[in-house]
N, C-alpha and C positions, 0 to 999 in steps of 0.2 A: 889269799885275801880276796875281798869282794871288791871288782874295778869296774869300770865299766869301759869297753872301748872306746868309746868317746865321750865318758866324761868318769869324772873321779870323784869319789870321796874318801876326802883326807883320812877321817876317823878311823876309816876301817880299813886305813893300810898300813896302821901301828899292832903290831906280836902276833898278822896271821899270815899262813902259808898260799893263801891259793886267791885265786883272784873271777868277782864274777863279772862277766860282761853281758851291759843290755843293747843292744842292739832297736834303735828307734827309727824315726822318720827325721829328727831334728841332724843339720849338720854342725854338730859344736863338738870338741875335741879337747882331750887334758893330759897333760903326761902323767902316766904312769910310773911309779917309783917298781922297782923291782927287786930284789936280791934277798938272800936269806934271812931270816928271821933272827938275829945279832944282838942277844941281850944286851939292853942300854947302862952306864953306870947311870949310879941315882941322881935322879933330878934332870937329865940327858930327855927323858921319856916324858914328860913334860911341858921340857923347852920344846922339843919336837912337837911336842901337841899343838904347844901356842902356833909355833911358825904355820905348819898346817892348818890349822884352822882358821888363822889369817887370810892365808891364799882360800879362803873358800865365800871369802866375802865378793868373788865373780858372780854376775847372773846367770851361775851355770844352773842345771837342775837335772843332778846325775841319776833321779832316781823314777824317771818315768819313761814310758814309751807313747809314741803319736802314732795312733793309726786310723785312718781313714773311715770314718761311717759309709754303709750302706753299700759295701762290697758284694759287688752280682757275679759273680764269678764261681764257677762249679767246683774249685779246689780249695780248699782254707784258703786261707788271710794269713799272708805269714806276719808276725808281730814282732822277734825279735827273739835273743837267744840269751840263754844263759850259760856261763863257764866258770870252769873253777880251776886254778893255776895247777892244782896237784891231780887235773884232770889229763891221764897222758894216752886217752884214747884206746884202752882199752875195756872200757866197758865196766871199770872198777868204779865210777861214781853215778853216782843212781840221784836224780836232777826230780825233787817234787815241788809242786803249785801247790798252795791251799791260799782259800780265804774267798773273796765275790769274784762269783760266775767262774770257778774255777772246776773243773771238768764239767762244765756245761756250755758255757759262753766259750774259755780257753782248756786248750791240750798242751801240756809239755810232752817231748818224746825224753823220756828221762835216761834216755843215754847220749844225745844230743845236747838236752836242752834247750832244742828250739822252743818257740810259744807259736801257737796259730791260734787262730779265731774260727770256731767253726759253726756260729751261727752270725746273723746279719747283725749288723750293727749299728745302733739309730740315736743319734746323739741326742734329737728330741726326748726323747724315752727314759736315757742315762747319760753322763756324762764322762763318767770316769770312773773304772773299778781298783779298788786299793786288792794286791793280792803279796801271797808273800811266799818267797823261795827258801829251797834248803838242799845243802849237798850232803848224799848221805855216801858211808861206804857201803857198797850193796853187798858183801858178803857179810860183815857185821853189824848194819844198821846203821854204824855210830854216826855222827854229826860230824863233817867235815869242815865245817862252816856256821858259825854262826847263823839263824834264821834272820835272813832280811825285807824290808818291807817296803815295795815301791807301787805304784801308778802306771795303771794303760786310761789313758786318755784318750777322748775318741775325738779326733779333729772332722770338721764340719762340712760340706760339701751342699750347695744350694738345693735344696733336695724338700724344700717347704715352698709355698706360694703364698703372700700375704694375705692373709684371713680380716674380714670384717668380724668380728666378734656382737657386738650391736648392731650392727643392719637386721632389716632394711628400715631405714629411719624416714621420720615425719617430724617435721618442722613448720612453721610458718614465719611471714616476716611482713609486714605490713606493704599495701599499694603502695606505689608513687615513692616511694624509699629511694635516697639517693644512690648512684651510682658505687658501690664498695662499701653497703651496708652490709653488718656480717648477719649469715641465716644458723648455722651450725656447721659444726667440727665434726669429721667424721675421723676415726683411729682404727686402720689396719694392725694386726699384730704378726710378726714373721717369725714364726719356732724356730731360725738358723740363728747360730750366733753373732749377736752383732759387736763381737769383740772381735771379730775373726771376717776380714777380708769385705767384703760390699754384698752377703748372703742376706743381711737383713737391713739393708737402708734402702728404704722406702720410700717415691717418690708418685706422685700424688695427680690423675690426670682427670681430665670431663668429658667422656665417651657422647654423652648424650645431654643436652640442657643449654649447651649455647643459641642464640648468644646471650640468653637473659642471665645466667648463671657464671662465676670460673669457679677455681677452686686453686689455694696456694698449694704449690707443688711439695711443698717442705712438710706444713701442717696440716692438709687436709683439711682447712676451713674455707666454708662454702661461703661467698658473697653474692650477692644481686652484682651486675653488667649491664643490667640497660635502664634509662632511664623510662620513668614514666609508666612503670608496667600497672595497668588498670585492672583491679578485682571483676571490672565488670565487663571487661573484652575476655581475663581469662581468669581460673581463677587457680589450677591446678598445674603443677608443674611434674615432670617425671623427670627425675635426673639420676643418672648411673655415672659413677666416681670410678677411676681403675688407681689400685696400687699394684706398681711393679717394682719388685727388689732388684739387685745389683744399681743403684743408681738410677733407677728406667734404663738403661744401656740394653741394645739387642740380647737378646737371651735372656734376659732376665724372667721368673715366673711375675703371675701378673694374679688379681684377684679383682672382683666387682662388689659392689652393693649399690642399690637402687637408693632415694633419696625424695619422697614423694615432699614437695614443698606447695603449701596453700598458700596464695594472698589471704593477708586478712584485712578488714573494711577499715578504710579512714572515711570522712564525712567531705567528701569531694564532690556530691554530687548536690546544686540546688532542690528543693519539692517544685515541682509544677504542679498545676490542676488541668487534668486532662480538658475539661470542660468548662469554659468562663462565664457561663451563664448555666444555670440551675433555676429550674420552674418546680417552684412547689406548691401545694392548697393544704389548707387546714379547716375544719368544721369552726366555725363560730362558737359554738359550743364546748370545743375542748378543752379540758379542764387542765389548771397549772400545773406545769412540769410535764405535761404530756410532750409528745414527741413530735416535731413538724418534718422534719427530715434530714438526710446525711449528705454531708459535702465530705472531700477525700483526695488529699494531694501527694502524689508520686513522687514517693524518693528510690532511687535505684540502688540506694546504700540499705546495712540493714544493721537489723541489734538499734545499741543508742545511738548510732549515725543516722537513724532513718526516722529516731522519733519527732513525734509532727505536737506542734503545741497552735490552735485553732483559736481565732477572736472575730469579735464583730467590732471592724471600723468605721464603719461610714452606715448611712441609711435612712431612712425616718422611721426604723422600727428598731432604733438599739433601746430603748424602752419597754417593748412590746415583747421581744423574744431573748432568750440566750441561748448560746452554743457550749459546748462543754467534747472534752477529747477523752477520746476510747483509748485508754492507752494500750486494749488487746491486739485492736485491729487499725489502731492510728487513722482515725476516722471523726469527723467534728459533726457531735449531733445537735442540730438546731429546735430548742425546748421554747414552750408559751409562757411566758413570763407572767404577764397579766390578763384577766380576758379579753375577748376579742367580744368583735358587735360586727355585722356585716352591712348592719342600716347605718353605722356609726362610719367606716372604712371597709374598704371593699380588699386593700391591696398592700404589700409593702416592699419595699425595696430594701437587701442589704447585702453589704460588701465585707466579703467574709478574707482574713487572713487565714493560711498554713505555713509555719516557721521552724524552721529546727533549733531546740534550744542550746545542744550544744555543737558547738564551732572552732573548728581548728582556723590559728592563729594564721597558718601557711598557705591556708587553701582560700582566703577571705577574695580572693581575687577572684576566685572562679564564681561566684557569687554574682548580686545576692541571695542569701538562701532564706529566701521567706516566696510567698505568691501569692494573688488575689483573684477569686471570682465572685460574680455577682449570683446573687438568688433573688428571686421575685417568689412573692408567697403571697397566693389570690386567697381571700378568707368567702369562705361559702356560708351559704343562709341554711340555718336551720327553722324546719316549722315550728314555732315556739308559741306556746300555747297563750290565752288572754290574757292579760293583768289589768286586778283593778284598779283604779285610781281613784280614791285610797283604798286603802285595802280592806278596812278595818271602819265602821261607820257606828256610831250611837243615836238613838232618834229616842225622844222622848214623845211620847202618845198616852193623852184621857183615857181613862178607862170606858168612857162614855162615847167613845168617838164612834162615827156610824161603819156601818158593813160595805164595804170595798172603797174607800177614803184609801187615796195613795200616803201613803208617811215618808217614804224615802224615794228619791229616784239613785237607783245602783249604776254606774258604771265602768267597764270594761273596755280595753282596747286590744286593738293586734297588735304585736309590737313588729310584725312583718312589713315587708314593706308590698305585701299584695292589702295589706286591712282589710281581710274577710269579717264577712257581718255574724255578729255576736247573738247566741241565742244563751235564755237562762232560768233557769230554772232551782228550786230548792231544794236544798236536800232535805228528805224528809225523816233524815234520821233526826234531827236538829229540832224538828215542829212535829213533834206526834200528834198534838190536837187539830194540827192543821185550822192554825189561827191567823197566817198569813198567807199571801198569793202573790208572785209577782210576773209582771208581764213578758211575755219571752223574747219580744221583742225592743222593748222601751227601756225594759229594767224597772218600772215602777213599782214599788212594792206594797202591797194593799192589804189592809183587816180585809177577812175572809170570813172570821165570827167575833159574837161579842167578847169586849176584853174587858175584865171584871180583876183590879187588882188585887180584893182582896182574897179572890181563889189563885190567881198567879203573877204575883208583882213582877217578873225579872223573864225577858224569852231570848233566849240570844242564837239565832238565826243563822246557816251560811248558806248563802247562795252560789250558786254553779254557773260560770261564766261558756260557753261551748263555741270553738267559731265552726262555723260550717265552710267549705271548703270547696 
């Protein structure tokens, strides 16, 4: 019958003669039943069964062998042996392997039936090969045994180092985060078995990143350590994580991944304006919504922590101009509102706000986040040419009236504040006949020929004001 030396199975020690032993690495033990083959009366065979099968509800497991991965060694691996009761050492039973990795992985010496291992063996790889025996008689072939079918298991030996499988990782977590804010989880994986002895428990350490960083030794989740850490003293962190197996306990393999962690921006910083006073000029003349110029307050934060919202508070020209925000370049451009005059006002004064609109609740202390500078905008004179006063003149004039009789006096002003003197003259696209004259310096405007209604009732005239300079 097929036995094993240290361990049994019941089933197949009822009506056979020969017995096989395997030979493992496990130390567990079974009696062995012995003696001739005793045909049972009925029902005898059985009862026997049940009681036998009984006894096998032990956590024995008769039908594998445990042999060690990764055997360096220049002679096979010895595995364990197979026998057979009606084996009496002479060479009459002939011991075959079939089935996985059988004459490749394993050799039987089939007069022996020893098993070796004659290539390495890597538990990561495989785990365990199902193979199956048979005792034959070697002069006649026949089957001395039943074919039976067991397990080489290959037991584990630390022989992997915990792998980051995802590194090298990047993360962020915000400035100012309190002290055991978590950043990310980083997971080693250990190809040994972690059913089998301290080859794959993984413990978890921070080679590099203190003291703003730790790391839980258990799960490999990375938290902030110190307080207060500023995006704008640093903003970049390099951190390398070690996982070592057995426990961390000396000898154990040990593995790295890198851990690049960014601050990212809270709104902790007030705007200032580098400069509290701003001198600007504008032409008198410039036309509404034209451009006077740019004010610009400093925020050290960035994105919508930095953005700046720009007003006019205070001055005697919140009338006269507006301001309006860049929101490309976060920048408050100050526009002409209404026109300006330079004989009217020469100058203005205004008190310009920069505020960040949005505000964290946490940080209002560090505040406040708004800031003020003054602008002065001188308005400059432009040479602006005469106007009449009125502009536009009707004179009714006899037909009969005499040759150079003034009819109108025209006049003209500077509207500068130098009042240069006024010359003027007609245009003569306006009087082809050249029926009036007017003085170039007085403005009086005079018949120059007879005016005869009924050759031309209606003459409508413009005159040319010029200052001279």
């Amino acid at each position: 019958m097929w036995t094993s030396g240290r361990m049994s199975n019941a089933k197949n020690l009822l009506g056979l003669g020969v017995s096989l032993y395997f030979w493992g690495l496990m130390d567990l033990t079974a009696t062995v039943l012995s003696g001739s083959a005793r045909p049972l009366a009925e029902g005898q065979e059985d009862n026997l069964s049940d009681k036998l099968h009984q006894r096998m509800k032990r956590s024995w497991v008769w039908n594998q062998f445990f042999v060690l991965e990764e055997y360096t060694g220049t002679d096979p691996l010895y595995v364990g042996k197979l026998h057979s009761d009606m084996d009496r050492g002479d060479g009459s039973i002939k011991y075959i392997l079939s089935g996985e990795g059988a004459g490749i992985v394993f050799t039987i010496d089939d007069t022996t039936g020893d098993i070796h291992a004659i290539q390495r063996l890597d538990r990561e790889e495989r785990s365990q090969y199902t193979l199956r025996a048979q005792a034959l008689d070697r002069r006649t072939g026949r089957p001395m045994e039943p074919e039976s079918e067991f397990i080489i298991k290959i037991q584990d030996i630390n022989d992997n180092e915990p792998k980051f499988l995802d590194g090298p990782y990047v993360a962020s977590v915000p400035e100012m985060s309190p002290v055991g804010t978590s950043v990310i989880q980083v997971t080693a994986t250990d190809a040994d078995d972690p059913t089998y002895g301290n080859s794959a428990r993984v413990v978890y350490s921070i080679l590099q990143g203190q003291p703003y960083f730790s790391v839980d030794s258990r799960t490999g989740l990375i938290r902030t350590a110190l307080m207060n850490m500023d995006r704008e003293a640093k903003d970049c962190y390099e951190v390398i994580i070690q996982a070592k197996d057995m426990g961390g306990q000396l000898g154990g393999l040990a593995g790295t991944t890198t851990v690049n962690i960014t601050l990212s921006d809270v709104n902790d910083n007030p705007p200032r304006f580098p400069q509290k006073h701003y001198q600007m000029s504008v032409l008198e003349s410039a036309p509404i919504s034209s451009t006077v110029g740019r004010v610009v307050a400093k925020d050290l934060d960035e994105g919508i922590n930095a953005e700046m919202k720009y007003s006019l508070v205070d001055g005697d020209g919140l009338d006269v101009f507006d301001i309006n925000t860049d929101p490309n370049y976060q920048v408050g451009i100050i526009t002409v509102r209404k026109p300006l005059s330079f004989e009217s006002k020469k100058s203005y004064t205004l008190k310009v706000e920069g505020a960040n609109p949005h505000l964290e609740m946490r940080f209002l202390n560090l505040g406040p986040f708004r800031d003020t500078t003054t602008v002065h905008i001188s308005v400059e004179d432009v040479d602006e040419p005469p106007v009449f006063e009125p502009s536009f003149y009707f004179v009714e004039v006899p037909e009969d009236v005499e040759i150079g009789t003034t009819i109108q006096m025209i006049s003209a002003k500077d509207p500068d504040v130098t009042n240069n003197s006024i010359r003027y003259s007609i245009d003569r696209s306006s009087d082809p006949g050249r029926f009036f004259y007017v003085d170039i310096t007085s403005g009086a405007l005079m018949t120059a020929r007879p005016l005869d209604r009924e050759d031309v009732s209606w003459h409508n005239i413009t005159v040319l004001a010029m200052e001279l300079s």
